[in-house]
C-alpha positions as a printed Julia matrix, in Angstrom:
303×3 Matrix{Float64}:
   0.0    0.0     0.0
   1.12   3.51   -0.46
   2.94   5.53    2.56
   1.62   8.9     1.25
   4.09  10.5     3.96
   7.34   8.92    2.59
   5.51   9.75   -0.5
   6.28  13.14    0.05
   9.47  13.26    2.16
  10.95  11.09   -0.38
  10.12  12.98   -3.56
   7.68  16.27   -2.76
   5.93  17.82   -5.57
   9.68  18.66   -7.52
   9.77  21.29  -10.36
  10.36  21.03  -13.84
  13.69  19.22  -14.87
  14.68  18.0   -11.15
  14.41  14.37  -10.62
  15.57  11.66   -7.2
  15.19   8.96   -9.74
  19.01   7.92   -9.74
  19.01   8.71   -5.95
  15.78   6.1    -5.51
  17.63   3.74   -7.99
  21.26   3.85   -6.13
  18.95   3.38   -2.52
  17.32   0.41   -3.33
  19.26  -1.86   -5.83
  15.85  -1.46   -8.02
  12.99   0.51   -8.96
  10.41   0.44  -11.0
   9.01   3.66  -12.47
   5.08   5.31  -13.92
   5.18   7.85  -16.47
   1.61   9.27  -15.82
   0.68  11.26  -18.82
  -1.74  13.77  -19.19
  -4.23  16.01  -21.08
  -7.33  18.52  -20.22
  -9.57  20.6   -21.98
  -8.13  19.93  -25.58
 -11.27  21.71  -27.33
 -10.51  19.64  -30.83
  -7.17  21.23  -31.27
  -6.19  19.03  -33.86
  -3.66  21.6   -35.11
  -1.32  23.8   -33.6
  -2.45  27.66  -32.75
  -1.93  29.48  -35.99
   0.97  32.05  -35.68
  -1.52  35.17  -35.3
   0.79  36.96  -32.46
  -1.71  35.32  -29.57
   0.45  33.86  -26.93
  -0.36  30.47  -27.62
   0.94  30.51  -30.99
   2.56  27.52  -32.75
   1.46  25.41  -29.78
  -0.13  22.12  -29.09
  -1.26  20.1   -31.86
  -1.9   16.34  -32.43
   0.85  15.93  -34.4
   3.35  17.08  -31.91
   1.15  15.44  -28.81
   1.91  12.22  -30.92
   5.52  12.56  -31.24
   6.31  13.26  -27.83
   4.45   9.91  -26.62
   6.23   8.43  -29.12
   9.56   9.4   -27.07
   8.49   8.69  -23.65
   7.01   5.46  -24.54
  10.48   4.38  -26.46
  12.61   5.66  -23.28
  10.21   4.32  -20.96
   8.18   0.55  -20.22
   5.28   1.41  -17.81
   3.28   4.74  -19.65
   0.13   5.47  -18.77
  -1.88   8.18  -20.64
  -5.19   9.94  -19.57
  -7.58  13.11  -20.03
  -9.57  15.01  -17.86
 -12.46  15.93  -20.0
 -13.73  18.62  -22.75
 -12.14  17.05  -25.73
 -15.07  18.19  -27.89
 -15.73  21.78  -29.03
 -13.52  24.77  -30.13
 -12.33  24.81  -33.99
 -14.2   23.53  -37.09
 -13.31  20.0   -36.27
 -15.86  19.54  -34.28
 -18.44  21.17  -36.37
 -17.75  18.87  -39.3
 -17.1   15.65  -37.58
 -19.04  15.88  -34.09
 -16.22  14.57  -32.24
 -15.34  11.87  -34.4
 -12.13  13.26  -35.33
 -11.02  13.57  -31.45
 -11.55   9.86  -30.17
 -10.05   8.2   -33.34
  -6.57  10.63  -32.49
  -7.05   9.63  -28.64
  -7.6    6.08  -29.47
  -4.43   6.06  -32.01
  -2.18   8.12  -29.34
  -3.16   5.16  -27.14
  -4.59   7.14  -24.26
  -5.67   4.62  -21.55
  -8.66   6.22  -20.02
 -10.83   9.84  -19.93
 -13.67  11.35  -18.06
 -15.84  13.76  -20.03
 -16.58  17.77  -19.85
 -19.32  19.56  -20.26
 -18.36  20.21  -23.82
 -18.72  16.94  -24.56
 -22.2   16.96  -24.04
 -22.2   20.13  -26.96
 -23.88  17.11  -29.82
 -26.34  15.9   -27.06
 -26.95  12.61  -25.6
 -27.47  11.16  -29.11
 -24.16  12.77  -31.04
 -22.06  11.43  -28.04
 -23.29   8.1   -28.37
 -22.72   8.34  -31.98
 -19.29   9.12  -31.83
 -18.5    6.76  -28.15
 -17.26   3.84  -30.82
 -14.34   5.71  -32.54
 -12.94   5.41  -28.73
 -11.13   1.99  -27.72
  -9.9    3.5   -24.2
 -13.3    3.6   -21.33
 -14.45   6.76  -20.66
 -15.45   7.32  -16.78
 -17.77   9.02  -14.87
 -18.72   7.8   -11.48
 -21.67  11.0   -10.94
 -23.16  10.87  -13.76
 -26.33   8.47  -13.63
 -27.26   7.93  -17.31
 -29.54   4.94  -16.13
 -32.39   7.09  -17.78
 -30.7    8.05  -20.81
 -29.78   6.39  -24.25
 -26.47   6.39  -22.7
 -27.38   3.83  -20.08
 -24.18   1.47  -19.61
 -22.05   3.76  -22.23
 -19.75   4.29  -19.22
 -18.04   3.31  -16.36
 -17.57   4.57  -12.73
 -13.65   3.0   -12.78
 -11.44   1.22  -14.3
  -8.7   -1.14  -12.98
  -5.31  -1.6   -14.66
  -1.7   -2.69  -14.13
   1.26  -1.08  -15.16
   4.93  -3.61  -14.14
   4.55  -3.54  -10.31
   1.46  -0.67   -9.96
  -1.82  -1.45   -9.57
  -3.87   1.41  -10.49
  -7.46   3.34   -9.74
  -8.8    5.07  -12.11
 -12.04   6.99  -11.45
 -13.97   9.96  -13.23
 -16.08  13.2   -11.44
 -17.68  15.65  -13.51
 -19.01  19.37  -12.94
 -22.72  19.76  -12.44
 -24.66  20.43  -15.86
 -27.43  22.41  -14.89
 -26.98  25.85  -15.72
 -24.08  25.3   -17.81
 -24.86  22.96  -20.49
 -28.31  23.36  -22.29
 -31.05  20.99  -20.67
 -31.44  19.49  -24.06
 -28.36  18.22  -24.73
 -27.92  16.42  -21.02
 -31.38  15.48  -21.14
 -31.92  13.12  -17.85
 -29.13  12.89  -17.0
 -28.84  12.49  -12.93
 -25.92  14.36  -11.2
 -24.45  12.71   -8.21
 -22.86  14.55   -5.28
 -18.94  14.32   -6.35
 -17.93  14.5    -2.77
 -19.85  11.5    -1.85
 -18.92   9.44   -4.76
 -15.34  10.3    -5.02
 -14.82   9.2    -1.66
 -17.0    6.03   -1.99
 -15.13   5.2    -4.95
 -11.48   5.76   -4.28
 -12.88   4.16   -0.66
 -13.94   0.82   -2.9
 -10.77   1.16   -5.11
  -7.96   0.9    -2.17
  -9.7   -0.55    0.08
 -11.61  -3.3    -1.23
  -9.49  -3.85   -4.66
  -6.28  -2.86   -3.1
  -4.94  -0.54   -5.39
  -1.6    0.95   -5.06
  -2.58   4.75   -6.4
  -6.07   6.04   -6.95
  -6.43   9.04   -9.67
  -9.45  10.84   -9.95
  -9.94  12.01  -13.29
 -11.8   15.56  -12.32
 -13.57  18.03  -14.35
 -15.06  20.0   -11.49
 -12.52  22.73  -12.07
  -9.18  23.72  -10.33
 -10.71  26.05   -7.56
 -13.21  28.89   -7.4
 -13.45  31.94   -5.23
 -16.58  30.72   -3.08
 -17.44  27.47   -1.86
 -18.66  25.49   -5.25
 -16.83  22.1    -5.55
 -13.17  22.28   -6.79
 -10.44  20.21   -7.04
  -9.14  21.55   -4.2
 -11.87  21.03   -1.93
 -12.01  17.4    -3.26
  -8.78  16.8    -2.16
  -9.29  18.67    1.26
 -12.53  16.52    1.62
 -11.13  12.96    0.24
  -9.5    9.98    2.92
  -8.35   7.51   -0.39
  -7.27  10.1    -3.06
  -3.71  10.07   -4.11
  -3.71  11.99   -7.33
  -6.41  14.55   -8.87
  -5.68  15.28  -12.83
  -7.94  17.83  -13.14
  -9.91  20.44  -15.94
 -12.48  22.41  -16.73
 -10.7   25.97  -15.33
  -7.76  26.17  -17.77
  -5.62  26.76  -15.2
  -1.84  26.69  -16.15
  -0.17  24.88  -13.08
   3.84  25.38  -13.86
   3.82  22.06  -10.98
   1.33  20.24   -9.32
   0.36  21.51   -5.47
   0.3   19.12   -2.74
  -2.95  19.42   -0.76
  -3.54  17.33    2.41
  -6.59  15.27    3.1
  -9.16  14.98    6.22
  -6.44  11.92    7.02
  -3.67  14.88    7.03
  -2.02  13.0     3.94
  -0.76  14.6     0.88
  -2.72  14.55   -2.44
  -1.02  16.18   -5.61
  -3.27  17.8    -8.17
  -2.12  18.78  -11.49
  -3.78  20.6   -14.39
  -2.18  21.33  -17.96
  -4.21  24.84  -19.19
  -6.0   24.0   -22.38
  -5.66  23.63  -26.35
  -3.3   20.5   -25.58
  -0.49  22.74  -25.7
   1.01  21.05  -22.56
   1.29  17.61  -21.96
   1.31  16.76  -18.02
   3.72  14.25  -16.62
   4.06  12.93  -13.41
   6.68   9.97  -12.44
   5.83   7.51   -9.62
   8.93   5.77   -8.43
   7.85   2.42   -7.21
  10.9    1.36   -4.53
  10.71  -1.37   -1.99
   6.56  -0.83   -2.07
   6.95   2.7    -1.35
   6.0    5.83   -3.96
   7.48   8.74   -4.46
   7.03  11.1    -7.42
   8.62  13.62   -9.64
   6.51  15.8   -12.78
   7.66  18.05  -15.36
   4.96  19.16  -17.39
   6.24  19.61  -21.25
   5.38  22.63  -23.46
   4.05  21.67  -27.38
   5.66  23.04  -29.68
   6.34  23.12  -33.34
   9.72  22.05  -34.08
């Protein structure tokens, strides 16, 4: 099980370019490592941002997303890659091919799991569905009750998957619909309380199936200035939460932040901006059953 405490006195939430992998290595004879991968709020920016002078030009891009994975995967065995939500919506792309485009790029850059935005409700119940078999990864989401829907059993609360020596949690938690994404298009759709269900589920996950490391997959939104649900009031809030990957805000985090839990133990959260013009990395260091980590979040760009 994971010692969240030599979690962080081990490795802390390091910057950009600073690593204790040799360190970890040197300690312990042998180590296994986790490249945790990332994306959020990708709006179907399929190309780069056109050179216009905005400050996001030249960036992101699928192309570039794919060579990069391409790398880490070749310089790395255990890779695990996942998105936080909002992959619809935001350039023509979507407009011509209703999302189409987006999960057959997703499903070729061999992402391993995703939770969904509220853009990704922007086709309806019915243009989702459409579009849900050009995916081959599972797309959670654990508070969303589609039992009433056409989507009924489109999803799943969690998924469950090994990487070398890590077994792994995967869970999704989306932002309430109602008032931000047009009653049609959700249609009766139940939302669940994301407090109640996150913990539940990360509860079930390393408790019950014994999971090393629990990631919620959050689109709930990095925080806010009053008291609506955020990521960092899920972490506050949360006893069985070891990493949040979160969207929704946009926010550009230059490193995760380390927030602690109602069981005083650290929980990292990480969030990558939008426009997939950064692609979120996070190394757990698996070394004598303990976990430590290191990110470095990497900037897109055309070469």
């Amino acid at each position: 099980m994971t010692d969240r405490r030599h979690f962080i006195k081990q490795a802390g939430v390091l910057g950009a370019g600073l690593s204790l992998v040799p360190q970890l290595a040197l300690a312990s004879g042998k180590s296994e490592r986790l490249v945790i991968l990332h994306t959020n709020d990708w709006h179907s920016r399929i190309e780069p941002f056109p050179l216009d002078g905005g400050r996001l030009q030249g960036l992101g891009g699928a192309e570039q997303r794919m060579a990069l994975l391409q790398k880490i995967r070749n310089e790395n065995e255990h890779v695990l890659l996942l998105d936080s939500g909002d992959m619809f919506q935001g350039t023509p792309f979507f407009n011509l091919y209703g999302g189409e485009l987006e999960f057959r790029l997703m499903s070729e850059m061999g992402y391993d799991a995703a939770t969904l935005g509220n853009h990704d409700f922007d086709a309806g119940l019915e243009g989702l569905k459409k579009q849900l078999h050009h995916a081959n990864f599972p797309i959670l989401s654990a508070n969303y009750d589609f039992s009433e829907t056409e989507l009924k059993g489109a999803f799943q609360p969690y998924h469950i998957l090994r990487k070398g020596p890590f077994k792994i949690g995967l869970f999704g938690i989306g932002i309430q619909l109602k008032g931000l994404v047009p009653e049609p298009l959700y249609g009766r759709t139940r939302y669940l309380d994301p407090l109640t269900i996150a913990n539940e589920t990360a509860n079930y996950l390393k408790k019950k199936q014994n999971c090393d490391t629990v990631i919620c997959l959050s689109h709930l939104g990095y925080k806010y200035s009053d008291s609506k649900i955020s990521d960092v009031i899920l972490a506050s809030e949360s006893e069985e939460i070891d990493i949040i990957l979160g969207g929704h805000t946009h926010t550009f985090m230059d490193k995760p932040v380390e927030i602690l839990n109602k069981m005083k133990q650290p929980v990292i959260i990480n969030q990558v901006g939008w426009g997939g013009v950064i692609l979120g990395r996070l190394d757990l260091i698996w070394n004598k059953g303990k976990i430590g980590a290191n990110p470095h979040n990497t900037m897109l760009k055309v070469s």
